[in-house]
Backbone bond lengths (Angstrom), bond angles and torsions (degrees), N, CA, C in turn:
res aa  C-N    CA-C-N  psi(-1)  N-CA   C-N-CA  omega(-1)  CA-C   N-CA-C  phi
1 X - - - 1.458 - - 1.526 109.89 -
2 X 1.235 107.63 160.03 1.543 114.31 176.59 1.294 117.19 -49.81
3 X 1.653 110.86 -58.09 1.189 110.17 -176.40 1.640 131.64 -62.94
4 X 1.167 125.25 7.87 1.079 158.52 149.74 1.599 134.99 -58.91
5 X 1.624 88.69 -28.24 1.265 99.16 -176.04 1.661 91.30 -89.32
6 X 1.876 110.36 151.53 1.340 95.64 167.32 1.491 119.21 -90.63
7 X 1.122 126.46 -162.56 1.531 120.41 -127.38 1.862 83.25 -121.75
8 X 1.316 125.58 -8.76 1.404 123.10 -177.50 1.513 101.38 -107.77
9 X 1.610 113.11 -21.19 1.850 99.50 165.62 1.089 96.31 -85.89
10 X 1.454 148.65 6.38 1.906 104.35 164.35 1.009 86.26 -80.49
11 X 1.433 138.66 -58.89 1.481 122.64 -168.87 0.930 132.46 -24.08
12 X 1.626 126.01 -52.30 1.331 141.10 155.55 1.723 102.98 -41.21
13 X 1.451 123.13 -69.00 1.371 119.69 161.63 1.710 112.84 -14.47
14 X 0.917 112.71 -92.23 1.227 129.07 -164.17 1.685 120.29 -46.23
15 X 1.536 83.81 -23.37 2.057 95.74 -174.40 1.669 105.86 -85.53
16 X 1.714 98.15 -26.51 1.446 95.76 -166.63 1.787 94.00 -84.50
17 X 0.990 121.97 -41.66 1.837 135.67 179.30 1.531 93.62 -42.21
18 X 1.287 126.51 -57.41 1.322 142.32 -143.48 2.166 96.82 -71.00
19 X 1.551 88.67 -66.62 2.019 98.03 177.50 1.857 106.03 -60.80
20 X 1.551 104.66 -30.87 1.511 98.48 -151.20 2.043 89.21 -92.96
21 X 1.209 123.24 15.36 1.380 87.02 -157.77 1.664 154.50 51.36
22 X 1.267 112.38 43.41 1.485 107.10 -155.26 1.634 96.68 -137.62
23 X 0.954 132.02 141.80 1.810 143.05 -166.15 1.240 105.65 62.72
24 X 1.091 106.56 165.89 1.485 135.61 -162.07 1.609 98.22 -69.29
25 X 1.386 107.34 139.53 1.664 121.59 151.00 1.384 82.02 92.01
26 X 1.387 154.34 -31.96 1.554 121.03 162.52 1.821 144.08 -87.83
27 X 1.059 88.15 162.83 1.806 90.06 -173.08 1.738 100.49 -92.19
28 X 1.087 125.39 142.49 1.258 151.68 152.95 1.406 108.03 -30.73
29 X 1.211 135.65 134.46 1.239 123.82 -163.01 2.037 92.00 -105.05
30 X 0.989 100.05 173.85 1.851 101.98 -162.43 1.759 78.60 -97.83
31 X 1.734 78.04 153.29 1.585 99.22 -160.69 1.670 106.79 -66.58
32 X 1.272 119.58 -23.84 1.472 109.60 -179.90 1.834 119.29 -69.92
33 X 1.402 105.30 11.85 1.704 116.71 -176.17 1.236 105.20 -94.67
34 X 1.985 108.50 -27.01 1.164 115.79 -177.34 1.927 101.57 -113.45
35 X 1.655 108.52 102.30 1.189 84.46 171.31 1.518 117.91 -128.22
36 X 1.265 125.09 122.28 1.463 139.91 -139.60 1.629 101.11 -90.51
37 X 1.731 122.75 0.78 0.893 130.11 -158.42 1.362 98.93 -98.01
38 X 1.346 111.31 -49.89 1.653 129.32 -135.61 1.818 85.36 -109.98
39 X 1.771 120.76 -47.08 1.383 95.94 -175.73 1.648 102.72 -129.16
40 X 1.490 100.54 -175.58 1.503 97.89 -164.41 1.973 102.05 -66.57
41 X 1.149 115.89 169.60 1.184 122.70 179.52 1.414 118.95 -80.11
42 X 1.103 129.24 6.55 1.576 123.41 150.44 0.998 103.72 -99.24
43 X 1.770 154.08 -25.98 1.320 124.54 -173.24 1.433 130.32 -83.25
44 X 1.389 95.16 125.96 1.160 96.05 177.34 1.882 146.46 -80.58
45 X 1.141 121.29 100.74 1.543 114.05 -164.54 1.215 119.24 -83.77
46 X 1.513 103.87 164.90 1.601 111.58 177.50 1.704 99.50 88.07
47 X 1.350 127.39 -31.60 1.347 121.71 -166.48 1.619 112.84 -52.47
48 X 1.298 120.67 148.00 1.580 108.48 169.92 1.453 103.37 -68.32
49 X 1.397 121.93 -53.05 1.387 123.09 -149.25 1.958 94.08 -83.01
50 X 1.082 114.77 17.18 1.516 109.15 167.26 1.663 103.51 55.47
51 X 1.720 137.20 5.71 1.053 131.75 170.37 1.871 124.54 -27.55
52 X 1.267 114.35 136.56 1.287 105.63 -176.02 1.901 83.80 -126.42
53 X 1.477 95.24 105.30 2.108 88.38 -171.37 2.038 92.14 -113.65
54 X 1.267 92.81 147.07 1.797 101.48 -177.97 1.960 96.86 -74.50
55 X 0.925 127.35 164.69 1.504 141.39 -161.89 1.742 98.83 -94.06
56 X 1.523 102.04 -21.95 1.490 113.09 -160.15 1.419 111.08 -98.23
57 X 1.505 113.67 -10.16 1.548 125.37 146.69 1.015 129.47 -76.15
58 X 1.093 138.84 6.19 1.719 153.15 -111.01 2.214 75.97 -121.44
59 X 1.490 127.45 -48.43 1.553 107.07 174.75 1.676 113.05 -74.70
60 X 1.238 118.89 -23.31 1.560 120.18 -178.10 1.640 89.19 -70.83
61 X 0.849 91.41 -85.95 1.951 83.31 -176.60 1.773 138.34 -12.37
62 X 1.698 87.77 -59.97 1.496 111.71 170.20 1.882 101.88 -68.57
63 X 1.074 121.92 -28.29 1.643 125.46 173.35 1.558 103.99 -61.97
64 X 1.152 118.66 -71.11 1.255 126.71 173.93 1.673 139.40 -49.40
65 X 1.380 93.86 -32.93 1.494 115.80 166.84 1.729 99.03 -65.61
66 X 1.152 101.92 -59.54 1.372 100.30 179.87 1.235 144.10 -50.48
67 X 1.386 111.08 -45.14 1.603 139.06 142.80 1.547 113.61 -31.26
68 X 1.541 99.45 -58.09 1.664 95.84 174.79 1.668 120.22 -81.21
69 X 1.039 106.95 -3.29 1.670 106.87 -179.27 1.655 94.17 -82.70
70 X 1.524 127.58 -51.68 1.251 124.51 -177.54 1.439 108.95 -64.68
71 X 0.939 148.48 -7.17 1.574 148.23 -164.85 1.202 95.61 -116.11
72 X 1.888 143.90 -17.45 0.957 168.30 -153.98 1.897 93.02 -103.35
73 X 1.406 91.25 -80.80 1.844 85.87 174.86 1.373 127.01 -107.19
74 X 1.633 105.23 60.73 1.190 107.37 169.73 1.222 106.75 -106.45
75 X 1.588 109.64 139.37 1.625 124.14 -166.29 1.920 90.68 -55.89
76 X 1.626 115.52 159.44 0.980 135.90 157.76 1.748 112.82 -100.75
77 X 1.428 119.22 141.03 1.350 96.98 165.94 1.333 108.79 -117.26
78 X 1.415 105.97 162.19 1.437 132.26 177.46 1.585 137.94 -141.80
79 X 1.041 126.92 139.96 1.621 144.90 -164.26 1.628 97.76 72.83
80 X 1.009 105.56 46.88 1.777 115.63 156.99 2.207 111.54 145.52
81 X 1.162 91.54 -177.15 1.268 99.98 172.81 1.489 107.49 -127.78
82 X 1.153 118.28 151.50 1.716 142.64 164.27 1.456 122.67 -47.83
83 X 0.916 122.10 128.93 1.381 134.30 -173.83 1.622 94.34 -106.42
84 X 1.077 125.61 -56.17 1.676 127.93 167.13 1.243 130.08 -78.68
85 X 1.253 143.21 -33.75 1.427 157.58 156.44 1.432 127.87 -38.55
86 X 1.324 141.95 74.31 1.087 129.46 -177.98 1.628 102.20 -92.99
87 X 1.919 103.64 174.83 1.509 74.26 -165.34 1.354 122.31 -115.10
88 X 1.248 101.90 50.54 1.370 118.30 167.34 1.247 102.00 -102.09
89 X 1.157 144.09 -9.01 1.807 159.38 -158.87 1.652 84.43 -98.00
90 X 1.507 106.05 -62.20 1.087 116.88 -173.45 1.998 113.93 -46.07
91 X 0.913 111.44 -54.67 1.291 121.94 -170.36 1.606 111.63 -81.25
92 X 1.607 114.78 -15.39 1.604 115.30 142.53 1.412 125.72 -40.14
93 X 1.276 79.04 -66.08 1.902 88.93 -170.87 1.385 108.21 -81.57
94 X 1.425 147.14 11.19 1.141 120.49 149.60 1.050 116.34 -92.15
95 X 1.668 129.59 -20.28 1.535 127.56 173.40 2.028 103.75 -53.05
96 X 1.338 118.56 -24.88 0.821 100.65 -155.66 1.916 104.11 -128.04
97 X 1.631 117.46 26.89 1.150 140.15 155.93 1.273 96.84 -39.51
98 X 1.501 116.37 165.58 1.339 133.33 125.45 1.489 124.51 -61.43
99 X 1.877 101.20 134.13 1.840 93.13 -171.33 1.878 111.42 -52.99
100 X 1.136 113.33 -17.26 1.709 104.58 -154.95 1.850 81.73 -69.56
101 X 0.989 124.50 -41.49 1.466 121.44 170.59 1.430 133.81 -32.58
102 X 1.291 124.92 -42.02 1.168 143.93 165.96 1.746 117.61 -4.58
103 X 0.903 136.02 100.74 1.352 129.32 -153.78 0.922 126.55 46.79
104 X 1.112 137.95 55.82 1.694 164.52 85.82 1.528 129.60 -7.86
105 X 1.388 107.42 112.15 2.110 96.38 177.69 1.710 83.95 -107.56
106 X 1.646 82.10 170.23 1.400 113.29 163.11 1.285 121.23 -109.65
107 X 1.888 105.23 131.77 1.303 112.85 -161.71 1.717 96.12 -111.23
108 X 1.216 125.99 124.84 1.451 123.95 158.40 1.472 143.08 -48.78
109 X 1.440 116.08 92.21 1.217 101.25 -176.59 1.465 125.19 -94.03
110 X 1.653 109.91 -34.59 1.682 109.81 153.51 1.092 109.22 -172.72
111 X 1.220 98.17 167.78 1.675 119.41 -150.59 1.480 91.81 -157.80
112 X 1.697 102.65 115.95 1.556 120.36 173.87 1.769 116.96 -37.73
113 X 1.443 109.08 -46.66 1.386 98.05 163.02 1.441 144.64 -77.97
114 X 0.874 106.69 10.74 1.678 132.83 164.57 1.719 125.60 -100.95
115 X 1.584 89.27 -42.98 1.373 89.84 -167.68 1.494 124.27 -131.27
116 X 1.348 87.27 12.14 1.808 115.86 162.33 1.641 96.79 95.42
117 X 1.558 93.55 -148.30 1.801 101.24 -160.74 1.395 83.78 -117.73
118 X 1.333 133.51 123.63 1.852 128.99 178.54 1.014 101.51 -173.94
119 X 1.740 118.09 127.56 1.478 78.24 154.62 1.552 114.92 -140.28
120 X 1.394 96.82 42.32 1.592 123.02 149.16 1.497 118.66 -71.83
121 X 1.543 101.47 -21.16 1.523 118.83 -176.34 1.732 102.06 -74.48
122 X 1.765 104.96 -47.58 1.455 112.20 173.56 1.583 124.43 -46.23
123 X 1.781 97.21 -41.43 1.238 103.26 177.09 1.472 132.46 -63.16
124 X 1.440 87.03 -37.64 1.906 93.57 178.71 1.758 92.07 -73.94
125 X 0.944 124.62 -24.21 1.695 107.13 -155.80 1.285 98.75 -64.44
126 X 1.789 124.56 -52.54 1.304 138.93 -165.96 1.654 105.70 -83.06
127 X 1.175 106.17 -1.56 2.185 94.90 -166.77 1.203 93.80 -57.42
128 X 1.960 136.32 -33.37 1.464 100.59 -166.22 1.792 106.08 -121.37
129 X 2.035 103.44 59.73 1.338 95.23 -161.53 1.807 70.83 -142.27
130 X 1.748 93.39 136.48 1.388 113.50 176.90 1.266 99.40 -129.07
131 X 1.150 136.58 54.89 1.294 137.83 163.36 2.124 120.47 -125.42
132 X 1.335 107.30 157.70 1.259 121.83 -149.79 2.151 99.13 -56.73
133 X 0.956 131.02 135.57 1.227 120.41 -172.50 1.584 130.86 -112.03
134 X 1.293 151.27 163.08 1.262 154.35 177.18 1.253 117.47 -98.19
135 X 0.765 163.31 153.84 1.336 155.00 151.79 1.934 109.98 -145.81
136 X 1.279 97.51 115.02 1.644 102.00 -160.71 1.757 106.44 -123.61
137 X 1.116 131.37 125.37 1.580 130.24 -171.46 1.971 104.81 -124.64
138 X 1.289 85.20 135.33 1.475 87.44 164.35 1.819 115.64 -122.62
139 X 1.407 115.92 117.42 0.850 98.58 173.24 1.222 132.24 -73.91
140 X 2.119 125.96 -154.48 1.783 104.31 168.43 1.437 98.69 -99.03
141 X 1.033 132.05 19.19 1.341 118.82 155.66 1.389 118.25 -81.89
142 X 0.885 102.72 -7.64 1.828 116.52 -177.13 1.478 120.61 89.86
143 X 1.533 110.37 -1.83 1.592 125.68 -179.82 1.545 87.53 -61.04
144 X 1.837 111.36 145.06 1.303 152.06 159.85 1.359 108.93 -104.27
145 X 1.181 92.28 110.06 1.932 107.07 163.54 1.632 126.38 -140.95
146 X 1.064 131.44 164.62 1.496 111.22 151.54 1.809 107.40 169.76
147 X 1.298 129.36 -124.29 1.504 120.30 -177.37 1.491 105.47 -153.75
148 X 1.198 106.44 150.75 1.197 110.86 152.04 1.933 109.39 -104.45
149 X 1.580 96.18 144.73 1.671 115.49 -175.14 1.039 104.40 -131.25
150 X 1.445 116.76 128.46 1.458 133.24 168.43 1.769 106.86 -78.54
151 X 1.023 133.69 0.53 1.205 136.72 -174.64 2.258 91.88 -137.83
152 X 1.718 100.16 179.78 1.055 113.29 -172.31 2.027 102.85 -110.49
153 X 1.237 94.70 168.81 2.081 95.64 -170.77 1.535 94.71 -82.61
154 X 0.946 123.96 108.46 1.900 130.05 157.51 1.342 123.33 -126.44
155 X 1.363 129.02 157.97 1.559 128.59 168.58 1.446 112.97 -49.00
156 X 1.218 124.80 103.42 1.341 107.60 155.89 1.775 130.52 -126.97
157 X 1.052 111.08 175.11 2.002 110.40 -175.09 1.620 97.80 -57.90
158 X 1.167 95.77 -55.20 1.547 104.00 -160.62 1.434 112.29 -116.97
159 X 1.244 119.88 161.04 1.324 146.43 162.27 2.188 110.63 -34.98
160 X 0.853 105.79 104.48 1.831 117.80 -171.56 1.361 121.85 -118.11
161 X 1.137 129.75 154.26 1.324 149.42 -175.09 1.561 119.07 93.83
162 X 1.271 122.51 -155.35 1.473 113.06 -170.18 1.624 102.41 -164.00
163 X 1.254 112.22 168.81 1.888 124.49 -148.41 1.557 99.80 -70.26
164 X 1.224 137.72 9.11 1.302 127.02 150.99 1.581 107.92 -73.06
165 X 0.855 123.08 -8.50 1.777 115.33 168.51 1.645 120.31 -70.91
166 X 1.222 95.43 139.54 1.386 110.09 -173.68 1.478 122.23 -150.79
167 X 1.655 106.51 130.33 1.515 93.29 169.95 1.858 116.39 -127.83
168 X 1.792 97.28 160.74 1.425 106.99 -151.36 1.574 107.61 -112.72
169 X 0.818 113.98 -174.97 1.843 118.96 163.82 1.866 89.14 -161.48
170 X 1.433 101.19 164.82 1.460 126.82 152.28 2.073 107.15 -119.63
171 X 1.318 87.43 85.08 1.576 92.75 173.70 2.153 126.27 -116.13
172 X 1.643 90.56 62.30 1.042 161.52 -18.69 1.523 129.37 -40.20
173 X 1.753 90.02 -44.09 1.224 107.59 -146.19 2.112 83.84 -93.19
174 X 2.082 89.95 170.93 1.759 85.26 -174.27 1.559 101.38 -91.41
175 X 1.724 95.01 139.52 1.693 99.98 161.39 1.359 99.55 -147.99
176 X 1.674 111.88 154.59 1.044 159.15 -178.49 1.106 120.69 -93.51
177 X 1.768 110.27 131.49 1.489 105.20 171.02 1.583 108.63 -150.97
178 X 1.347 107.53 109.49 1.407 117.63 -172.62 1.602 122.84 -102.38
179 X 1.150 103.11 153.03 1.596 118.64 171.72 1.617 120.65 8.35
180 X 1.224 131.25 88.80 1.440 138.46 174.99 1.532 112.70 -51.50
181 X 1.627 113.92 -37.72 1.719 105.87 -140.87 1.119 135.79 95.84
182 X 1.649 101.83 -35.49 1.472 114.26 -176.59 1.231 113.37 -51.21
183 X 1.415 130.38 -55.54 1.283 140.42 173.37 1.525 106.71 -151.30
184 X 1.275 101.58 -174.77 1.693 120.26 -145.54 1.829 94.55 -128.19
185 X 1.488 109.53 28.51 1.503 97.11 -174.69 1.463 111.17 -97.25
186 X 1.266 125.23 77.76 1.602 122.87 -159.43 1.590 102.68 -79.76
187 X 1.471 111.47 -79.93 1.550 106.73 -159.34 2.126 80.68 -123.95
188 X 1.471 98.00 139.24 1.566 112.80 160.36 1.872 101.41 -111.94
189 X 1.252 82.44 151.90 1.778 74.71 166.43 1.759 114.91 -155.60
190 X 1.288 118.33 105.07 1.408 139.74 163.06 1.448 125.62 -55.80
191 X 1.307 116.33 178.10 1.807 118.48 -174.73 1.764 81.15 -111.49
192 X 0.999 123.43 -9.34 1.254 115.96 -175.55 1.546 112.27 -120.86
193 X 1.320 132.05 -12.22 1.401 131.10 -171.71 1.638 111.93 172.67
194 X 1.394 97.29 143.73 1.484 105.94 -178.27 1.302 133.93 -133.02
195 X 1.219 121.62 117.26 1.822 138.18 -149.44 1.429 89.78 -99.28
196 X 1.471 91.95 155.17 1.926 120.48 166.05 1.592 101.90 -157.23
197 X 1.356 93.80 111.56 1.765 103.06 175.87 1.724 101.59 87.99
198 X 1.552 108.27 151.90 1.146 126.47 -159.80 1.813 116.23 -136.02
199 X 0.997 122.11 127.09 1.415 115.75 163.27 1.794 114.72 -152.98
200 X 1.473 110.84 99.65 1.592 108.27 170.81 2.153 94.42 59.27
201 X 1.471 102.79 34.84 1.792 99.10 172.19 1.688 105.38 88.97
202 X 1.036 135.65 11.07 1.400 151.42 -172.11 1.310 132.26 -119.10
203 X 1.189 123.77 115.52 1.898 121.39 -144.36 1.620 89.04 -114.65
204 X 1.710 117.32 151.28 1.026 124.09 136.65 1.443 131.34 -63.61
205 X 1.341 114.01 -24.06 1.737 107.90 155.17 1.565 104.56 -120.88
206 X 0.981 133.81 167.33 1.762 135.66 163.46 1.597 95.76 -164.60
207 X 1.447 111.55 141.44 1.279 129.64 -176.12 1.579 103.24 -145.75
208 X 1.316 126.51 137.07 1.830 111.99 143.57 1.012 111.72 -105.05
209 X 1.434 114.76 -171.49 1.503 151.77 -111.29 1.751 95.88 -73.49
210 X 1.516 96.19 -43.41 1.618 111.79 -157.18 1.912 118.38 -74.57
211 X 1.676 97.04 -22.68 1.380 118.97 -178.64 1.372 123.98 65.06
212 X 1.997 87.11 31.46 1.388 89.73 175.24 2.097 127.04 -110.09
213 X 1.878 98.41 -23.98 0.970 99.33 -176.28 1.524 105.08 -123.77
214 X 1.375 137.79 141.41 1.662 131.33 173.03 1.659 107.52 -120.13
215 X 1.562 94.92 -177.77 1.548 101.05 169.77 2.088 97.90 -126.21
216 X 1.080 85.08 169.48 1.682 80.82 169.83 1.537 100.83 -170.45
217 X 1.474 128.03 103.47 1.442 150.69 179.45 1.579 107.47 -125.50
218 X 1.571 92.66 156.15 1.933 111.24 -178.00 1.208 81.02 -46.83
219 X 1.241 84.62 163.34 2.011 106.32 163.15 1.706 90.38 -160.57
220 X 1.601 93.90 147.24 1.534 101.03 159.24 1.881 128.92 -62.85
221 X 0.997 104.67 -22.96 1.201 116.07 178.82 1.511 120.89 -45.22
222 X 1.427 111.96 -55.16 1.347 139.53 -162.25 1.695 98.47 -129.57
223 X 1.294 133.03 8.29 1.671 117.28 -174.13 1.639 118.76 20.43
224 X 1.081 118.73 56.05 1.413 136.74 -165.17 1.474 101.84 -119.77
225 X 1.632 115.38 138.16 1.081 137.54 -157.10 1.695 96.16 -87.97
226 X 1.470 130.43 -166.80 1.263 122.51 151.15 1.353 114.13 -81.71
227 X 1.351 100.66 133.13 1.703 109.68 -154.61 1.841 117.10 -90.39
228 X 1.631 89.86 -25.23 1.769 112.10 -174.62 1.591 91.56 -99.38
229 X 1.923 98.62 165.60 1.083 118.87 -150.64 1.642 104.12 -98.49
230 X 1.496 120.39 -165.69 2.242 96.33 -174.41 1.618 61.90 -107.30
231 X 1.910 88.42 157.90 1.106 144.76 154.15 1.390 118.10 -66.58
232 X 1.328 135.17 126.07 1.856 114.16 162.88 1.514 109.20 -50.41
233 X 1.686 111.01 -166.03 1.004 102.70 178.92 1.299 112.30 -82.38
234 X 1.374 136.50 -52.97 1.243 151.23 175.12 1.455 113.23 -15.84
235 X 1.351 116.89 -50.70 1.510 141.44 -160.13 1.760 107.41 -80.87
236 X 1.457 95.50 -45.14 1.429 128.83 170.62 2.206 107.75 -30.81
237 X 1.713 65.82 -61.49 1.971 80.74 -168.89 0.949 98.63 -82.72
238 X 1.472 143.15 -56.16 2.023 119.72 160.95 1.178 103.30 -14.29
239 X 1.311 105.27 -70.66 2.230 93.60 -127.42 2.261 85.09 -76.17
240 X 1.515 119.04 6.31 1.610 111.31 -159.39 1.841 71.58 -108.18
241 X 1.504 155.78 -37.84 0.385 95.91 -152.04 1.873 106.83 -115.06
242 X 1.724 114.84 12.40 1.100 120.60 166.13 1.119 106.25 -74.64
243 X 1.526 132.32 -9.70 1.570 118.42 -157.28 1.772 98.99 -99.73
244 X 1.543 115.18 -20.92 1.337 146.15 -172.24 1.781 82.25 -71.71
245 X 1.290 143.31 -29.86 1.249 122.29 -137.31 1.785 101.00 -114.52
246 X 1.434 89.23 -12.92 1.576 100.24 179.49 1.487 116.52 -83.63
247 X 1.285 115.93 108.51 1.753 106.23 -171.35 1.089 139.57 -45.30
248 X 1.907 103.41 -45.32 1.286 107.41 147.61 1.341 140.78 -40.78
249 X 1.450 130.33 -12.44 1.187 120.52 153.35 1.466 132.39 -115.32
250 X 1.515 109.38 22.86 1.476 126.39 -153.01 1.839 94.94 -72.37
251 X 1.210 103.17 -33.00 1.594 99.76 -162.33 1.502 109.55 -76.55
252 X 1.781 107.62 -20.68 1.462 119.15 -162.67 1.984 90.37 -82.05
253 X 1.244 106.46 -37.37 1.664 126.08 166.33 1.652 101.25 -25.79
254 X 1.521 106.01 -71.10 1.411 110.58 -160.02 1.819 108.79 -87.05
255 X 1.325 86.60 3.59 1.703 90.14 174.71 1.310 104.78 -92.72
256 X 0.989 127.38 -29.73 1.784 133.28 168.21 1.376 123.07 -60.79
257 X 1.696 112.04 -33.34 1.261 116.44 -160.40 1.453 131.29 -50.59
258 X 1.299 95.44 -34.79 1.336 128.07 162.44 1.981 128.33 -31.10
259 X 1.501 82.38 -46.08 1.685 101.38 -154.38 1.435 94.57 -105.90
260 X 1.039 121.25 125.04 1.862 139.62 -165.25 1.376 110.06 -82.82
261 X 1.384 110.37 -27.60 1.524 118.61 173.18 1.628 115.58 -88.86
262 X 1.620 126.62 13.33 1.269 113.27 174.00 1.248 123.83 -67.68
263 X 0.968 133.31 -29.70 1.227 134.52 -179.02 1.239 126.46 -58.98
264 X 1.389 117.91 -12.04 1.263 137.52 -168.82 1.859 92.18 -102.23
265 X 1.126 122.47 24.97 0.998 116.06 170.86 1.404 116.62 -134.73
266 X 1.367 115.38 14.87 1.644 149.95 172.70 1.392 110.46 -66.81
267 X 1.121 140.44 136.99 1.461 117.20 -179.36 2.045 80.06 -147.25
268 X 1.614 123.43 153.81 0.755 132.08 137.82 1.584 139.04 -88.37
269 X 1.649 123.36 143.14 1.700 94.60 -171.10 1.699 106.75 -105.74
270 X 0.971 96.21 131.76 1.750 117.30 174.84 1.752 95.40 -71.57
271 X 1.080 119.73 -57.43 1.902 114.23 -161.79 1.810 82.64 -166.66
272 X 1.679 80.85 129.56 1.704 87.30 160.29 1.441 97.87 -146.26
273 X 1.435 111.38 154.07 1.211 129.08 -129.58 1.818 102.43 -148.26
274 X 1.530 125.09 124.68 1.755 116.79 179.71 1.598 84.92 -115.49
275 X 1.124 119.28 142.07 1.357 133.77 150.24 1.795 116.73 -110.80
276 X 0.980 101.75 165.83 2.153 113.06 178.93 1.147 99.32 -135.24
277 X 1.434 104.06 153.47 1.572 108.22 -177.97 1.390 108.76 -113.17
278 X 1.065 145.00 164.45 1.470 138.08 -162.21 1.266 104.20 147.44
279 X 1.457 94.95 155.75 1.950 116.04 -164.15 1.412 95.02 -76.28
């Protein structure tokens, strides 16, 4: 781990990154800093810390630099702790933020075990929060999925937010699937249920009201696989047949009927979870 490292080799890190060009966010230092004529070819000049680093460490270094840049901007959280987030989860999703994010924590706004199953409850939490959002689900299979939102979850007419949205899974491992072009259907939001991503009436996330049962299918939006984990069967016919009962999705119901594998697109929620992003 980073913190492990002592605190005068990143320096060394950073001096050799700095002359040699190597990791992200620096410039190459101009060739007269490096002059191969006048001194031997490992020393390095101009450095404050006078580092003398071998050329042949040059990936341990750049490894480590790297390590510490992510441990550097990994969100902190605050006004609670995670029920889903471990923090290697954690250190996924900041490699893979948006830069305007960059030293950014996460602030808690709710979490089913705190603040029950609602998500009228969600609504009031965020009505007076305009900042970029989390939204993280665990199902009972134990699958991790959910979105990142440049906007907050509210009722609206229409289809909202914009192509920095993205949604993820850890199946095991974390992947990402962002903005196609295809369409512009990011987050909808109902008194009864709330979509992210679109295909022919079909969300990469879908949840109702109660925050207990969702759907999660491709959508053009995001070219995203099914993102949640299978259901047994039992669980299956719950969450197929409260979700059957909501009108708003009755028609998407009989658009499935067809296809023998829907059910496998049922997910139950174990803990779902809104985070905010903010300095």
């Amino acid at each position: 781990m980073v913190s492990s490292i002592e605190h005068f080799r990143i320096e060394e890190a950073y001096s050799f990154l700095i002359i040699s060009g190597i990791g992200s966010g620096f410039q190459k230092a101009p060739k007269e800093i490096i002059d191969s004529d006048s001194k031997p070819e490992n020393e390095l000049k101009n450095c404050d810390s006078q580092t003398v680093v071998d050329a042949s460490q040059a990936s341990v270094v750049a490894d480590a630099l790297k390590e510490f840049e992510e441990e550097k901007f990994k969100p902190q959280l605050h006004c609670g702790t995670s029920e889903i987030l471990s923090d290697d989860m954690l250190s996924d999703l900041a490699i893979n933020l948006p830069s305007n994010l960059a030293g950014s924590n996460l602030f808690l706004v709710y979490q089913t075990g705190t603040h029950g199953y609602s998500l009228g409850t969600i609504y009031r939490k965020m009505k007076s929060s305009n900042f970029p959002s989390l939204l993280l689900i665990k199902d009972n299979s134990n699958t991790v999925f959910g979105a990142y939102m440049p906007d907050n979850l509210h009722i609206s007419t229409h289809y909202y937010g914009t192509g920095e949205t993205f949604v993820f899974h850890w199946k095991p491992n974390f992947k990402k699937y962002e903005w196609t072009r295809e369409n512009s259907f990011f987050l909808k939001g109902d008194r009864d249920c709330f979509a992210i991503g679109s295909k022919s009436g079909r969300s990469a996330i879908w949840f109702e009201d109660t925050l207990k049962y969702g759907r999660s299918e491709p959508t053009d939006t995001f070219e995203n696989p099914t993102l949640c984990g299978k259901c047994n069967e039992i669980d299956q016919n719950n969450a197929e047949s409260t979700i059957n009962m909501l009108s708003i999705n009755k028609s998407n119901t009989n658009e499935d009927s067809s296809n023998e594998n829907s059910k496998e697109f049922y997910f139950v929620i174990n803990c779902l979870e809104v985070w905010r992003f903010a300095m």
